[in-house]
TORTORFI-95290 format. One record per residue: x, y, z of N, C-alpha, C in turn. Coordinates in steps of 0.05 Angstrom, whole numbers, padded with zeros to 5 digits. Layout:
N
<atom n_xx="X" n_yy="Y" n_zz="Z" ca_xx="X" ca_yy="Y" ca_zz="Z" c_xx="X" c_yy="Y" c_zz="Z"/>
...
This chain:
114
<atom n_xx="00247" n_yy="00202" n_zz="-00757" ca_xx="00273" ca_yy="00214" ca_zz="-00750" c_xx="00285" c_yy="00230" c_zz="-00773"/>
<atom n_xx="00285" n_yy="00218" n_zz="-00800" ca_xx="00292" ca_yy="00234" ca_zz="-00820" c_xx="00279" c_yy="00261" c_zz="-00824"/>
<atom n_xx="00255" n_yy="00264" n_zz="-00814" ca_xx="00251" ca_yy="00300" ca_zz="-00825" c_xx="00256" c_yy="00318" c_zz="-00818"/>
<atom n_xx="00275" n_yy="00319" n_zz="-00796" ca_xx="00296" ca_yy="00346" ca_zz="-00793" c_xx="00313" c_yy="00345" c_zz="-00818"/>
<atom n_xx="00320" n_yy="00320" n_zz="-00833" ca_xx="00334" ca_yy="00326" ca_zz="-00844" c_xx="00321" c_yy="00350" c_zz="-00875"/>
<atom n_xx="00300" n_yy="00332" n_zz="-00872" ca_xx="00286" ca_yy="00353" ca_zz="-00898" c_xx="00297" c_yy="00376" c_zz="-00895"/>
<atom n_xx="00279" n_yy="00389" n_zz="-00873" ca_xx="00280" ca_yy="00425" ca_zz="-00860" c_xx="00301" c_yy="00429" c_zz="-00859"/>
<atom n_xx="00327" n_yy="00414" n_zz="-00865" ca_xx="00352" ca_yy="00422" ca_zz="-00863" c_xx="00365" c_yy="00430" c_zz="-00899"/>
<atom n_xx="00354" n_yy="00417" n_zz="-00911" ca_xx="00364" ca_yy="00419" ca_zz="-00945" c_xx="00338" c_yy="00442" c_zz="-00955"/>
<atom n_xx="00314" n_yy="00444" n_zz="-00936" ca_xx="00302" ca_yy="00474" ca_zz="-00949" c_xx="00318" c_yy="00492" c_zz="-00938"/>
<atom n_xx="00330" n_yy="00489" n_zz="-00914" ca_xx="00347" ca_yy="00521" ca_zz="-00896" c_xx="00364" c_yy="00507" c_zz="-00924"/>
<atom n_xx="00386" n_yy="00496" n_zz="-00928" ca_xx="00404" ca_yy="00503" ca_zz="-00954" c_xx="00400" c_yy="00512" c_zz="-00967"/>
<atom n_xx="00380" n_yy="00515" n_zz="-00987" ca_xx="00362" ca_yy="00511" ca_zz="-01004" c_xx="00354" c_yy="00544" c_zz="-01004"/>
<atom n_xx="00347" n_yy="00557" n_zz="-00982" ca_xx="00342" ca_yy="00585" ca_zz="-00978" c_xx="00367" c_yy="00601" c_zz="-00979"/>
<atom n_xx="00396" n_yy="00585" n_zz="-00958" ca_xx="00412" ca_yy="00605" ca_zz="-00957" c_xx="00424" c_yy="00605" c_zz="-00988"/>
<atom n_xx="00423" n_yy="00581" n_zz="-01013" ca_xx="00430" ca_yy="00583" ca_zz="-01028" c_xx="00422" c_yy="00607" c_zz="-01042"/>
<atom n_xx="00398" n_yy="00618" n_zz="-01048" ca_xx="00376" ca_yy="00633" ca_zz="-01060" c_xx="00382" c_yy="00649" c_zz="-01044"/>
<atom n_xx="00386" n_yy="00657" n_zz="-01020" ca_xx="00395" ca_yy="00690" ca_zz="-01013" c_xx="00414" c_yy="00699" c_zz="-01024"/>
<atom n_xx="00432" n_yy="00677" n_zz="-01029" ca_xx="00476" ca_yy="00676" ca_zz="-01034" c_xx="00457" c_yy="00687" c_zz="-01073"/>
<atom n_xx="00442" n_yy="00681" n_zz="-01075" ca_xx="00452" ca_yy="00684" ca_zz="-01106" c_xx="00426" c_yy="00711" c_zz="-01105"/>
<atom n_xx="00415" n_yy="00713" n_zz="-01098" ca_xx="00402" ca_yy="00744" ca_zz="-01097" c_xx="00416" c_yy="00755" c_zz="-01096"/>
<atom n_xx="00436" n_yy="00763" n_zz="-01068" ca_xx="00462" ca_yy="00773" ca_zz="-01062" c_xx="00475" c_yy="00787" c_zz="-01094"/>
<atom n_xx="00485" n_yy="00765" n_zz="-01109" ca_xx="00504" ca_yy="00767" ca_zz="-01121" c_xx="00490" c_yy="00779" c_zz="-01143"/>
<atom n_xx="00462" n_yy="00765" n_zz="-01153" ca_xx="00448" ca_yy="00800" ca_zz="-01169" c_xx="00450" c_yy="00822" c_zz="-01157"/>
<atom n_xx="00437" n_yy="00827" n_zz="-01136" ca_xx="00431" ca_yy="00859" ca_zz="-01132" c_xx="00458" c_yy="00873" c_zz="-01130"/>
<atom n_xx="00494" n_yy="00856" n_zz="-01127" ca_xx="00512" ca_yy="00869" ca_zz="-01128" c_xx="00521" c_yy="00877" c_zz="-01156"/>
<atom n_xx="00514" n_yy="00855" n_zz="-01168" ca_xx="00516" ca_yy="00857" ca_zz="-01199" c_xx="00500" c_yy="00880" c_zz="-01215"/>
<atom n_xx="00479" n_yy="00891" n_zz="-01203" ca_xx="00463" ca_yy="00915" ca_zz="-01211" c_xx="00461" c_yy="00943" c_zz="-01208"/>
<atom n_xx="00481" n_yy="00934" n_zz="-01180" ca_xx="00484" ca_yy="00962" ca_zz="-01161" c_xx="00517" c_yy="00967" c_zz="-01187"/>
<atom n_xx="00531" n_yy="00952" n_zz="-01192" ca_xx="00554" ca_yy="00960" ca_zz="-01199" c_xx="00539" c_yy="00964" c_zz="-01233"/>
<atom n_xx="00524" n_yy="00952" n_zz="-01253" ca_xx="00518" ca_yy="00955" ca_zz="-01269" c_xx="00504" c_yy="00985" c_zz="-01279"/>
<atom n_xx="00485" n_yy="00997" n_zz="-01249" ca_xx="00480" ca_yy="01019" ca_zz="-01245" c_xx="00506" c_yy="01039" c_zz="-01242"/>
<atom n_xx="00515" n_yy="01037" n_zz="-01239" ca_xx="00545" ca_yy="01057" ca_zz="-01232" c_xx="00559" c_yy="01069" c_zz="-01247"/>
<atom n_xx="00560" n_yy="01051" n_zz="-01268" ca_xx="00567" ca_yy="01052" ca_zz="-01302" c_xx="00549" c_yy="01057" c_zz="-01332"/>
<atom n_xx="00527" n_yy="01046" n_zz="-01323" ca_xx="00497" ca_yy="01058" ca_zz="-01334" c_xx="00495" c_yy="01092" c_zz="-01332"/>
<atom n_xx="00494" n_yy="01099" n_zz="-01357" ca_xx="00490" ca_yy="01137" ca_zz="-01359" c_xx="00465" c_yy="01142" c_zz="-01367"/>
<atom n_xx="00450" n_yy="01163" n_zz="-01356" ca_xx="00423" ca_yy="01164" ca_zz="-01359" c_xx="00428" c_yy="01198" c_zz="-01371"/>
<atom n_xx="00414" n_yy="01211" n_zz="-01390" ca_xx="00411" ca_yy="01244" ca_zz="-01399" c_xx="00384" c_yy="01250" c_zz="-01379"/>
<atom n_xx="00386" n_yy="01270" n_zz="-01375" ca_xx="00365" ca_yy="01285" ca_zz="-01360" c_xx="00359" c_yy="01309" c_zz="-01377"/>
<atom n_xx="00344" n_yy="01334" n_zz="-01389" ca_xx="00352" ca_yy="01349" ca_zz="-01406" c_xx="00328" c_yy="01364" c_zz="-01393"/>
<atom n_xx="00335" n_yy="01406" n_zz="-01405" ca_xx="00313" ca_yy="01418" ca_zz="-01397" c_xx="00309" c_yy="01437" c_zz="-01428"/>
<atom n_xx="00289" n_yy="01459" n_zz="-01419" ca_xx="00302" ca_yy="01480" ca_zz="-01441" c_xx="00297" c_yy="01459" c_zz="-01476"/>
<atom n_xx="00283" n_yy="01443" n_zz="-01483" ca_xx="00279" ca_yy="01422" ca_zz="-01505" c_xx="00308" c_yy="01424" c_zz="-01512"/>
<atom n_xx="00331" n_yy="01412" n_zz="-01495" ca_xx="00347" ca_yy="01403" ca_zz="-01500" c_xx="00375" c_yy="01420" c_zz="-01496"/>
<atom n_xx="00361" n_yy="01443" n_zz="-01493" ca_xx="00383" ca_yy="01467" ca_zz="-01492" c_xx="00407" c_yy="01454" c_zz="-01470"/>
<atom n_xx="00387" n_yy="01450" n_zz="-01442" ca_xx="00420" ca_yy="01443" ca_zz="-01432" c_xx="00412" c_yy="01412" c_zz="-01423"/>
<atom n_xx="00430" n_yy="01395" n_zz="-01423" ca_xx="00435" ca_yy="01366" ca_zz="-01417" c_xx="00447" c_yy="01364" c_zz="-01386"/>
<atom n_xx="00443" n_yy="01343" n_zz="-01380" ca_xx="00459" ca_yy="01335" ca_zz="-01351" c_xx="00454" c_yy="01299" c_zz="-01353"/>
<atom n_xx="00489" n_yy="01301" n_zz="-01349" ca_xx="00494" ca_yy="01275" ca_zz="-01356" c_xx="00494" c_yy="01253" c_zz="-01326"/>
<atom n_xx="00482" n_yy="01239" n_zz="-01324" ca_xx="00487" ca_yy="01222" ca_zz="-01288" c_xx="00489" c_yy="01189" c_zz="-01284"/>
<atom n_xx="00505" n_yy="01175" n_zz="-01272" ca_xx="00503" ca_yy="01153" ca_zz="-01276" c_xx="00474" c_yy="01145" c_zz="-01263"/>
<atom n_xx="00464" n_yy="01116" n_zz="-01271" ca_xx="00432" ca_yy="01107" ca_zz="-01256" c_xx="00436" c_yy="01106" c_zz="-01228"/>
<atom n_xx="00458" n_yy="01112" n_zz="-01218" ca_xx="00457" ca_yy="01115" ca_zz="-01186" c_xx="00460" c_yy="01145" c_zz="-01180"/>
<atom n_xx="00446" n_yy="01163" n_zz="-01197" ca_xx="00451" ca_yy="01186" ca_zz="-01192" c_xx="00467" c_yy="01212" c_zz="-01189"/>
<atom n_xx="00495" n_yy="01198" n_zz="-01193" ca_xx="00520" ca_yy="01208" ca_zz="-01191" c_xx="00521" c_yy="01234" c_zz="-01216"/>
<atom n_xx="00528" n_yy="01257" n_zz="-01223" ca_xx="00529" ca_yy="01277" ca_zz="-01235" c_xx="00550" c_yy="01282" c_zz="-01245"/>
<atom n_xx="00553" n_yy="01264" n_zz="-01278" ca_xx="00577" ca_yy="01263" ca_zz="-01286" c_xx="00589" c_yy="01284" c_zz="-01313"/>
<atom n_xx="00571" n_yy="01298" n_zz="-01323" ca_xx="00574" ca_yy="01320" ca_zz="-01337" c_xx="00549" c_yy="01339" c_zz="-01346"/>
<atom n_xx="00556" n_yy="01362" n_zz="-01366" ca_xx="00537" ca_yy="01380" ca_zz="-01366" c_xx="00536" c_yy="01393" c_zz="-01392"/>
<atom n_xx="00518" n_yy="01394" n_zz="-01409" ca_xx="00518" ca_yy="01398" ca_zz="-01440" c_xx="00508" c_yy="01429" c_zz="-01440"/>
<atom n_xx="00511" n_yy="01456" n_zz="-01450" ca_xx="00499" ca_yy="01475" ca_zz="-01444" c_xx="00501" c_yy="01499" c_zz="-01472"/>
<atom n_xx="00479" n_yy="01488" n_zz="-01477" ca_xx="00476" ca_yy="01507" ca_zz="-01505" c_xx="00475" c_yy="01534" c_zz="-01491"/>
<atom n_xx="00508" n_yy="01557" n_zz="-01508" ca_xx="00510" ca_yy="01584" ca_zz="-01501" c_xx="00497" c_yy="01597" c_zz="-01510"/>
<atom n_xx="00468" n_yy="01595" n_zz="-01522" ca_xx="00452" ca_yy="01606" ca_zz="-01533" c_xx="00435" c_yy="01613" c_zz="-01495"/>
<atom n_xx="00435" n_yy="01602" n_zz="-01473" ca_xx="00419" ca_yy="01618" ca_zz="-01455" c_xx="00433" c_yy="01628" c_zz="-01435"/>
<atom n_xx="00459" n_yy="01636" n_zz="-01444" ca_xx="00476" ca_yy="01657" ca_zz="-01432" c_xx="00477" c_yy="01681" c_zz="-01443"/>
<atom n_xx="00452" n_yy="01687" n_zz="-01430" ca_xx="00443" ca_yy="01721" ca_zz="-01436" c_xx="00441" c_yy="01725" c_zz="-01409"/>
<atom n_xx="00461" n_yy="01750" n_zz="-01398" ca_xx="00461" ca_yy="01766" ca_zz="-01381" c_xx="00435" c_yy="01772" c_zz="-01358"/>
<atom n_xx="00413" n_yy="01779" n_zz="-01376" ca_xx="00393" ca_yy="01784" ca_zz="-01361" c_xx="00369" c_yy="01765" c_zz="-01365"/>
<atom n_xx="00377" n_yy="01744" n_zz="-01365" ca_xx="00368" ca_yy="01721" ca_zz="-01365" c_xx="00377" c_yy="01704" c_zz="-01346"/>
<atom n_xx="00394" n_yy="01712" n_zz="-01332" ca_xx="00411" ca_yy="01693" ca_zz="-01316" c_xx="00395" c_yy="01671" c_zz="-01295"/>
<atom n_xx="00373" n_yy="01677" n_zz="-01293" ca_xx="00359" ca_yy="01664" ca_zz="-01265" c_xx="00341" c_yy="01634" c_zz="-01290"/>
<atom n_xx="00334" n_yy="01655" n_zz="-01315" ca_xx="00330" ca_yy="01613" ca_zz="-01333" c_xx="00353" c_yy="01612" c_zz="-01334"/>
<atom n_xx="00375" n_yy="01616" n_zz="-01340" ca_xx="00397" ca_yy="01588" ca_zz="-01344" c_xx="00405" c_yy="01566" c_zz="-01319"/>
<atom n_xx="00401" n_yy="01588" n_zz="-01295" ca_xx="00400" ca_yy="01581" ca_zz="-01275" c_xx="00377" c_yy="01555" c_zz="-01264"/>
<atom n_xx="00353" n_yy="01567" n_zz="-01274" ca_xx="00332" ca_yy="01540" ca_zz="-01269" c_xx="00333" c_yy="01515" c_zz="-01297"/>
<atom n_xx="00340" n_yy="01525" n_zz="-01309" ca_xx="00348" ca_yy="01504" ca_zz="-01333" c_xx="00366" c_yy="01486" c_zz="-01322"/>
<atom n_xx="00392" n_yy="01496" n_zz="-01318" ca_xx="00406" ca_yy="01481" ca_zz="-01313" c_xx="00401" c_yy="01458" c_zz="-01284"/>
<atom n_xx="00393" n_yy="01472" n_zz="-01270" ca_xx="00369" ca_yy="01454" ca_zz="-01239" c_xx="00355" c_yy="01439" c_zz="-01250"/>
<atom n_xx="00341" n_yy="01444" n_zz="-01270" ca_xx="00321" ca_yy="01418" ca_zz="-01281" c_xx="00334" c_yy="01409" c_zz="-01293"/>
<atom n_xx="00359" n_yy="01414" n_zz="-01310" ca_xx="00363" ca_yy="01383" ca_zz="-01325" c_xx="00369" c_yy="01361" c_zz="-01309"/>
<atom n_xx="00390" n_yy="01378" n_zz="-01281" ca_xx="00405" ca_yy="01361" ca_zz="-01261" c_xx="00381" c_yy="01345" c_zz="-01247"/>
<atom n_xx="00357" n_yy="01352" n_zz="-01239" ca_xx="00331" ca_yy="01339" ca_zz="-01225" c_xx="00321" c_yy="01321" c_zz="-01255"/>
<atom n_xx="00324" n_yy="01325" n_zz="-01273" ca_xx="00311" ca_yy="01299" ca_zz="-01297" c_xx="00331" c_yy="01289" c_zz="-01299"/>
<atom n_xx="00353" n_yy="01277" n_zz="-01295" ca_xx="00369" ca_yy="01264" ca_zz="-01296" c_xx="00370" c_yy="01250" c_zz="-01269"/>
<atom n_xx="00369" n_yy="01262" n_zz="-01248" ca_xx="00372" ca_yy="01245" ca_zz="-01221" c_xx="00341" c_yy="01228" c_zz="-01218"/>
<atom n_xx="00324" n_yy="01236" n_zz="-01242" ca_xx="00294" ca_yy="01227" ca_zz="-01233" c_xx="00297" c_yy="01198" c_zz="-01245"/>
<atom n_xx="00314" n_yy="01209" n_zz="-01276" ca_xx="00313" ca_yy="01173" ca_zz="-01288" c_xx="00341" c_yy="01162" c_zz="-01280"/>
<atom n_xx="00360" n_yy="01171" n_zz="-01258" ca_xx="00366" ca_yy="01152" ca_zz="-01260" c_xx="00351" c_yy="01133" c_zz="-01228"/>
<atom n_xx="00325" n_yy="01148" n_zz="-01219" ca_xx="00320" ca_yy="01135" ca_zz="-01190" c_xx="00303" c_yy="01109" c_zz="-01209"/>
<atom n_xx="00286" n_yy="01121" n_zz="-01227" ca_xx="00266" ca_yy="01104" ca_zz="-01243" c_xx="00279" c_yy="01078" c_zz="-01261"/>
<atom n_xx="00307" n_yy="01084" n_zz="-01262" ca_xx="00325" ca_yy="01054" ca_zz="-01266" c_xx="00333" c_yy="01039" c_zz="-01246"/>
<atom n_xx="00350" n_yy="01054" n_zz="-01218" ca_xx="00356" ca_yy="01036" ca_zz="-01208" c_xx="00321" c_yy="01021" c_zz="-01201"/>
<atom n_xx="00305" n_yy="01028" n_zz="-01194" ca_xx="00276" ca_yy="01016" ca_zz="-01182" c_xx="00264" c_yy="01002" c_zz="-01200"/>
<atom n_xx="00269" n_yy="01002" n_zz="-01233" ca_xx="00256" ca_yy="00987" ca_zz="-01245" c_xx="00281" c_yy="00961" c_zz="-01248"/>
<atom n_xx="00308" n_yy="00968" n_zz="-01250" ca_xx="00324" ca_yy="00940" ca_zz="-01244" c_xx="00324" c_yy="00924" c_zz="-01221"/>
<atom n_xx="00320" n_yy="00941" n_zz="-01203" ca_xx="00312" ca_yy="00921" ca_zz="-01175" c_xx="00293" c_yy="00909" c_zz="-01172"/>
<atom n_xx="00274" n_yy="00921" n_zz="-01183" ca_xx="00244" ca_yy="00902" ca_zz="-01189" c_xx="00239" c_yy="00873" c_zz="-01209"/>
<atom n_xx="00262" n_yy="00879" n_zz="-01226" ca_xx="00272" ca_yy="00858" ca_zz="-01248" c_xx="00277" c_yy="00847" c_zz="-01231"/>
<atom n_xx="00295" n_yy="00843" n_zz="-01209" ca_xx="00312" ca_yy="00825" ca_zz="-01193" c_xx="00290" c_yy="00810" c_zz="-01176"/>
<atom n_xx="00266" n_yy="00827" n_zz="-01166" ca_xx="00255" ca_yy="00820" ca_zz="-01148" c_xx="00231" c_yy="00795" c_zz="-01160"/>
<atom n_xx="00231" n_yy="00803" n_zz="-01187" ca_xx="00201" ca_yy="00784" ca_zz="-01208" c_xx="00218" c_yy="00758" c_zz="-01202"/>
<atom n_xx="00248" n_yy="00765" n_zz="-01217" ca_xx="00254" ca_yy="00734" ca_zz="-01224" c_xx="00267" c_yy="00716" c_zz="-01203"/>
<atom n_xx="00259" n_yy="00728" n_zz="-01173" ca_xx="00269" ca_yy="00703" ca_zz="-01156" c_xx="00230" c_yy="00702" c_zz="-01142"/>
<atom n_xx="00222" n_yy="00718" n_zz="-01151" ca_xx="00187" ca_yy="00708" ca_zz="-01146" c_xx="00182" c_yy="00721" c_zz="-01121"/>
<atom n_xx="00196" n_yy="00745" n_zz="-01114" ca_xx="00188" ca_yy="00766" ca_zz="-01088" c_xx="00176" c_yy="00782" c_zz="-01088"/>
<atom n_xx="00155" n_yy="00790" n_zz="-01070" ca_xx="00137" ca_yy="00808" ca_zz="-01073" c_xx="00140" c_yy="00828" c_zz="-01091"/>
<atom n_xx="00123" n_yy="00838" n_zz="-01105" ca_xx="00141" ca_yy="00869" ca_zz="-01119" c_xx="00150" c_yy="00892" c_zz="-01102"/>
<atom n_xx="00129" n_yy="00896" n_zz="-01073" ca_xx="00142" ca_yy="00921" ca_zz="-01064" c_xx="00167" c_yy="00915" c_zz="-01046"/>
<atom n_xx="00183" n_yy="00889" n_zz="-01047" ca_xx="00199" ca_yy="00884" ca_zz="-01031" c_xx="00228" c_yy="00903" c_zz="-01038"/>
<atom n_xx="00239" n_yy="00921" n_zz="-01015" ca_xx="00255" ca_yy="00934" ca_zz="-01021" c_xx="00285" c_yy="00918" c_zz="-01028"/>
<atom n_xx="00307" n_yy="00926" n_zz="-01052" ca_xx="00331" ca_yy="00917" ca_zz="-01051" c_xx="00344" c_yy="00933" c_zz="-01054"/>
<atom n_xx="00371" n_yy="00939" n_zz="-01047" ca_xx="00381" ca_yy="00922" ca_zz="-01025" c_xx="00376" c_yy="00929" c_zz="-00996"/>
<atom n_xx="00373" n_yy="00901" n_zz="-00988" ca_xx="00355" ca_yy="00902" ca_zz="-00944" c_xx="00375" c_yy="00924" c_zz="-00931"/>
């Protein structure tokens, strides 16, 4: 008669361990938000600043490739820094979620957050 009760303190036991997964991956998503990642093109000429959730929060731009007839590299310079900056910050949030995912022992390709 007692071993419903078991199967009853593993379901606790799970919803506990979802409740505190939960409260990492919120803790990561907000840690990501505030996390700044540089993206840079041009060996540095121009910068693009983004939080690890990809957000596009400023822009560094050496006036050395504001030459007139040049306009189409400053133009792709400045595109790639914004694309290497949105790349690391995808390669953080996915390597912090994967942290999340080792230390509760979940598959690695398991996506977070469901």
């Amino acid at each position: 008669m007692l071993k419903g009760l078991g199967q009853l303190g593993d379901m606790a036991k799970m919803m506990k361990s979802a409740q505190e997964m939960q409260a990492k991956v919120v803790q990561v998503q907000e840690d990501l938000n505030s996390t700044i990642v540089v993206g840079e093109s041009g060996a540095g000429l121009v910068k693009a600043r983004a939080t690890a959730k990809g957000e596009l929060t400023g822009l560094e731009i050496d006036p050395s490739i504001f030459v007139p007839s040049e306009k189409e590299v400053a133009e792709d310079l400045i595109l790639a820094a914004i694309k290497d900056a949105q790349a690391k910050a995808k390669e953080r949030e996915q390597s912090e979620m994967q942290k999340i995912t080792e230390e509760l022992g979940l598959p690695a390709d398991m996506k977070l957050p469901f």
